[in-house]
N, C-alpha and C positions, 0 to 999 in steps of 0.2 A: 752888615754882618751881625748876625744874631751874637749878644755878649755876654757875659754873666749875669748882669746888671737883666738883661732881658729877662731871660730865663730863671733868674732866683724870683722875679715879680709872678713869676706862676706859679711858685712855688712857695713862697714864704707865709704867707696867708692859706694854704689849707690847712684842714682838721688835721686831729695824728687819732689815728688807731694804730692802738699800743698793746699788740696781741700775746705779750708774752712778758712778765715783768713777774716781781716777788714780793712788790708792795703787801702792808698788811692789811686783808679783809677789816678785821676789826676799827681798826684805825680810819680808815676810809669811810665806814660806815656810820659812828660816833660821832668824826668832822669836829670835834674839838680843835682849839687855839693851836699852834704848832710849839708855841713857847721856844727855848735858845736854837740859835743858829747851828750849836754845835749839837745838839742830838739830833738836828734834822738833817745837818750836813755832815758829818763826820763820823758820829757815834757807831752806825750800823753801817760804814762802808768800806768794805774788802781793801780795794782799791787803795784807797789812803793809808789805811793802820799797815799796806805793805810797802808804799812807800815810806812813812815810819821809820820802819824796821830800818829799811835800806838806807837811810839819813842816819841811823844810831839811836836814834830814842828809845828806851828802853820800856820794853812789853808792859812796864805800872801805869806807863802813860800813854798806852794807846788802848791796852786794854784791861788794864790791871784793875786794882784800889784808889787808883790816885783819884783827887775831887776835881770835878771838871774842868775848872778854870785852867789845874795845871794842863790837863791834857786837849784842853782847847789853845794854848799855849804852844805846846811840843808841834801841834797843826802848824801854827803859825810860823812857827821856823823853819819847818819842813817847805809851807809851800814855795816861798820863794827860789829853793834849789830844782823847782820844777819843769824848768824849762826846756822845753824838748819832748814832755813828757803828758799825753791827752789829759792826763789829771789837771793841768795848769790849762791844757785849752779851754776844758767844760767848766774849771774855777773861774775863768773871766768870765764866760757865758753868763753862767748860774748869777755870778754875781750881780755883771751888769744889768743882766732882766730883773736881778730884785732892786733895783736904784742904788746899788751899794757903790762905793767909792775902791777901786782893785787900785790906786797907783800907789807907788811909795817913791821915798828918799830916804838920802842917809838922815835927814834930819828926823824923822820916822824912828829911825832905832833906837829903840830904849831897852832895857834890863831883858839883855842878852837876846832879846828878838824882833822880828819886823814886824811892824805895825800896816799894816795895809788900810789906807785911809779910816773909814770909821766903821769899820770891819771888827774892829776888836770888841765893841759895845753893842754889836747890830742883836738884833732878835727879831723873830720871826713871828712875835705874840698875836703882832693882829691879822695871820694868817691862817685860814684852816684848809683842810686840803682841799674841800671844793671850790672852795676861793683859788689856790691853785692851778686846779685842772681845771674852770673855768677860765683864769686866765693864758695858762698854754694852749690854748683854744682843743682841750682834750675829746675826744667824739664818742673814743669806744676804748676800756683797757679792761685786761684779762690777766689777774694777778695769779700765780698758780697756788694749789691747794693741795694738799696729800690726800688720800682717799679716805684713811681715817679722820681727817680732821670734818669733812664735810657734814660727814653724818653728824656731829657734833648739833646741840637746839641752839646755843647760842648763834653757832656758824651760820646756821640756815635763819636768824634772827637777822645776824647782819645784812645777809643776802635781802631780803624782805626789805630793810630799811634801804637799801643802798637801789633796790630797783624800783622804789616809791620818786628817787629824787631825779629819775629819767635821763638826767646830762650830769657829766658822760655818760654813757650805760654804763657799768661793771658788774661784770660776770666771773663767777672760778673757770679758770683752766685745771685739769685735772695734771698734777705733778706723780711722777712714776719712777720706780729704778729698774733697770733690768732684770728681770729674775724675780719681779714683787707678783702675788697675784691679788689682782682686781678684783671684788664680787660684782654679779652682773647688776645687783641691787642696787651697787655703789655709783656703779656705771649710769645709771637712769638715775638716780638722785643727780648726779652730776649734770647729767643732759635738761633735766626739767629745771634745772638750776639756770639754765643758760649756757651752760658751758659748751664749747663747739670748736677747742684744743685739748691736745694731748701732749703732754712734755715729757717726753723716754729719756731718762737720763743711760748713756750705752757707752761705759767709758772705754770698754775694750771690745771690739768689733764681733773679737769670738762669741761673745754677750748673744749676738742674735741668733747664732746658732742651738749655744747651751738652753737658752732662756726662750724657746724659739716658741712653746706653748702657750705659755701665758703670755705674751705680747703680743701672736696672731687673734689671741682671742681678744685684747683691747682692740686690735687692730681693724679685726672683725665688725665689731662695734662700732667702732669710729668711721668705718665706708658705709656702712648701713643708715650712720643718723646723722651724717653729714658735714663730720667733723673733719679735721686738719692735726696731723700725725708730725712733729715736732722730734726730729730725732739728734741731739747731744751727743756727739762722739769725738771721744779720743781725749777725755780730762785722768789726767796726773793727780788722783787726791791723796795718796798716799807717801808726801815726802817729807818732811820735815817732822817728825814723830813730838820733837819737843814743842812745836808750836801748835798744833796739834791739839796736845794737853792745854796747852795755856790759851789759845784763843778760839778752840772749837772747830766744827767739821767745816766752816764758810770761814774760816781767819785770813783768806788773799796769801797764803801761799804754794795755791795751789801748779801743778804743771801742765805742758804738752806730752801727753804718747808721741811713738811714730806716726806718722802718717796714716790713713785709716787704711785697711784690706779693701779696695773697691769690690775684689769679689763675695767677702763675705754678704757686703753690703748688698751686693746682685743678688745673692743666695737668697735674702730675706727679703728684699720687695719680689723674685723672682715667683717666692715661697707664695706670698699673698695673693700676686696677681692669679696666678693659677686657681687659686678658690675663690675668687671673685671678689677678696678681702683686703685691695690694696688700697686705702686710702689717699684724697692730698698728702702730699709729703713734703716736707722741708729738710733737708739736709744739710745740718750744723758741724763744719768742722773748727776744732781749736787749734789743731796743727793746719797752719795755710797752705803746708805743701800738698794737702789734699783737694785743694780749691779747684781743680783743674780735673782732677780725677773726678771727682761727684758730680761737678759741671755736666761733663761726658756722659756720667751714669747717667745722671738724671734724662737724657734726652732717650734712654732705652726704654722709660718706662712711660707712658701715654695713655690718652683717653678719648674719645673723639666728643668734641661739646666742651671740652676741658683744659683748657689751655695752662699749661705749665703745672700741669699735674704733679712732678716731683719734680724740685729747683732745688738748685745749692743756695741755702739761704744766706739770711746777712752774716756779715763779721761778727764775732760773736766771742767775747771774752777778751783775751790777750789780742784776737784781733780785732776789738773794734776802732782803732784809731783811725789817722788818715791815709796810711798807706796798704793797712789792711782793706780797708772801706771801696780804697781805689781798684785793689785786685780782684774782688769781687768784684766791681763795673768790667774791671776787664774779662773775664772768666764765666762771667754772665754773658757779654756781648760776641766773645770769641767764639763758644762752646754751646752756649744756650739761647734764648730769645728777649735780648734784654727787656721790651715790652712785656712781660710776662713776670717782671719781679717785684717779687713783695714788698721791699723795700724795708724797713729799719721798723726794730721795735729795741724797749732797751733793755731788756734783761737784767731792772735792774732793782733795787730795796730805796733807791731817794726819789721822792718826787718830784726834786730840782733837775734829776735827771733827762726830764722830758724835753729840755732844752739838747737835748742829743737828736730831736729829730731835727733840728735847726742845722745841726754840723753835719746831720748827713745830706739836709739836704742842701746847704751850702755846696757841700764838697760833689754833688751830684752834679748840681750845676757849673759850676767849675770845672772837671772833666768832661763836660760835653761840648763845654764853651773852646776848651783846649782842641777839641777834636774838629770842631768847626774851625776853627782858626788854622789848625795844619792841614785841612783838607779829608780830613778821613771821614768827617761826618756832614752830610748835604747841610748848606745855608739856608734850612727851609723852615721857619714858626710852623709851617702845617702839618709834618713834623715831627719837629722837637719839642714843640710847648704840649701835645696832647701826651707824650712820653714820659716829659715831666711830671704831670697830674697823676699819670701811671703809676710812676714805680713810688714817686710820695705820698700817695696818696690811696687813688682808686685801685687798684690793684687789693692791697691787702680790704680796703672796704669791700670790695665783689669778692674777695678768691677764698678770703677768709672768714672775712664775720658773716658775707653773703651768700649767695649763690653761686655754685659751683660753674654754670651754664650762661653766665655773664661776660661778656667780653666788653 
């Protein structure tokens, strides 16, 4: 009987193309020393400074004045209450891929916090990011970019330098909000750049309605030059006013909307298709009760040559854990054609992060492994291992960074 053990061997060892993330151009491009652990692991991440919060530590030390030490400190006492919670699974991860020591004891505790073996002294100095992504064996990532920023000479400086160094590639995604308008100038800067994503931020559904102009005309664009149409729906940024203030418009406390309108959602790919302007499409919710709903859509809208031309994409935000991760398998396999999914990218500002293609595809193979074990899914490697390659791998290398007409 096919085991997990089998099936993680097909999977653990491919590339990752990482088609959507917020890593910084600059940063990437320059490839300097990473220097402490804690600005590379904690400084710029949502995630933690709201776990933080929720532990007590007070806003000086996650995002305040306070000098690093303390608030690589206030980390440290936080992470251990983590249990239960993905932040503590991608902390083993992260760590254990960097050789670090994650166990503790009480003998560990000193002056009021956990000492996680020699976690507290680690640094990242002789690490630069291409070292990095060379060793998460990286293929292909796509950091997103604002429209303004592109045109920027140093931006396109980076670009230059970052596509000299060949592996991984790195290219801009073009990042967007609903309601913003595009210049088409901007648009072809972007495409001659590499660029071959679009990331619609659409946090209230009505968005595609009101906003309906200028996004068919990105939209437009994006089915003509062969691009892939990223659409973010249903984020809560408006709730906590006072954090807000103090830790910026990315501070991790953001929410769920209701569930998304599926028809609005029909309205606007409905809108597109009809002028011949409906691009690939990914379909991102943050609320999971929508996972099932868009599932569905997505099978109304097709291509012929094109297989899975608008999918509900991965878990994404609040849900990318493990039982988010899982519903998606389910809801893809129910509703859609699980062969046909794109599979994980991480959506995220750390480059330790890349260790999340590891957990999805852990968890990939492990639900399939479960499915064969109770019978729902054939005993057969011929298969399941080429499905495996799929949705980890090939899938997003053809659907996305490749050709549309690839199966």
């Amino acid at each position: 009987m096919m085991t997990f053990d089998d099936l993680y061997a097909a999977a653990k060892d491919l590339p990752i193309i990482d088609w959507h993330n917020h890593l910084d151009m600059q940063m990437l491009a320059e490839d300097k020393p990473l220097g402490s652990i804690y600005e590379v692991w904690v400084k710029a991440d949502p995630y933690k400074h709201r776990a933080m919060r929720i532990c007590g530590e007070p806003e000086r030390l996650i995002t305040g004045d306070a000098p690093e030490a303390e608030k690589w400190a206030a980390w440290l006492r936080t992470l251990p209450k983590l249990v239960g919670n993905p932040l503590f699974a991608w902390a083993r991860m992260e760590l254990e891929w960097l050789g670090i020591d994650f166990s503790h004891t009480e003998a560990q505790r000193h002056r009021g916090g956990m000492v996680f073996g020699d976690l507290e002294n680690a640094s990242l100095s002789e690490w630069t990011p291409s070292k990095l992504l060379a060793k998460f064996n990286v293929e292909y990532l796509s950091p997103c970019v604002g429209a303004e920023n592109l045109v920027d000479l140093d931006a396109l400086e980076n670009l230059e330098r970052l596509e000299s160094q060949k592996k991984p590639r790195v290219v801009p995604s073009l990042r967007m909000n609903a309601g913003e308008e595009v210049a088409r100038e901007a648009l072809e800067r972007f495409h001659a750049a590499g660029c071959r994503v679009v990331d619609i931020s659409v946090d209230d559904a009505a968005q595609l309605e009101t906003c309906y102009d200028s996004l068919a005309a990105v939209a437009a664009f994006a089915a003509a030059h062969g691009w892939t149409m990223l659409l973010h729906l249903g984020a809560l940024r408006e709730t906590s006013a006072r954090l807000r203030a103090a830790a910026g418009s990315a501070g991790g406390y953001a929410g769920m909307r209701a569930p998304v309108d599926p028809a609005a959602v029909a309205a606007f790919l409905d809108g597109l298709e009809r002028i011949g302007s409906l691009p690939r499409t990914i379909l991102l919710s943050l609320n999971p009760e929508a996972h099932a709903q868009l599932a569905v859509l997505a099978g109304a809208f097709v291509e012929e040559g094109v297989p899975g031309k608008v999918q509900l994409g991965p878990a994404w935000w609040w849900c990318d854990h493990a039982e988010g991760i899982r519903d998606v398998f389910e809801k893809q396999a129910a509703y859609g054609v699980l062969s046909t999914f794109v599979g994980m990218t991480t959506d995220s500002r750390s480059l330790l992060s890349f260790v999340r293609h590891d957990y999805f595809r852990r968890l990939f193979c492990k639900w399939l492994a479960d499915k064969v074990a109770a019978g729902d899914f054939p005993d057969d490697p011929a298969l399941l291992l080429p499905l495996v390659e799929k949705v980890c791998y090939r899938n997003a290398r053809d659907w996305v960074v490749g050709s549309p007409n690839q199966t």
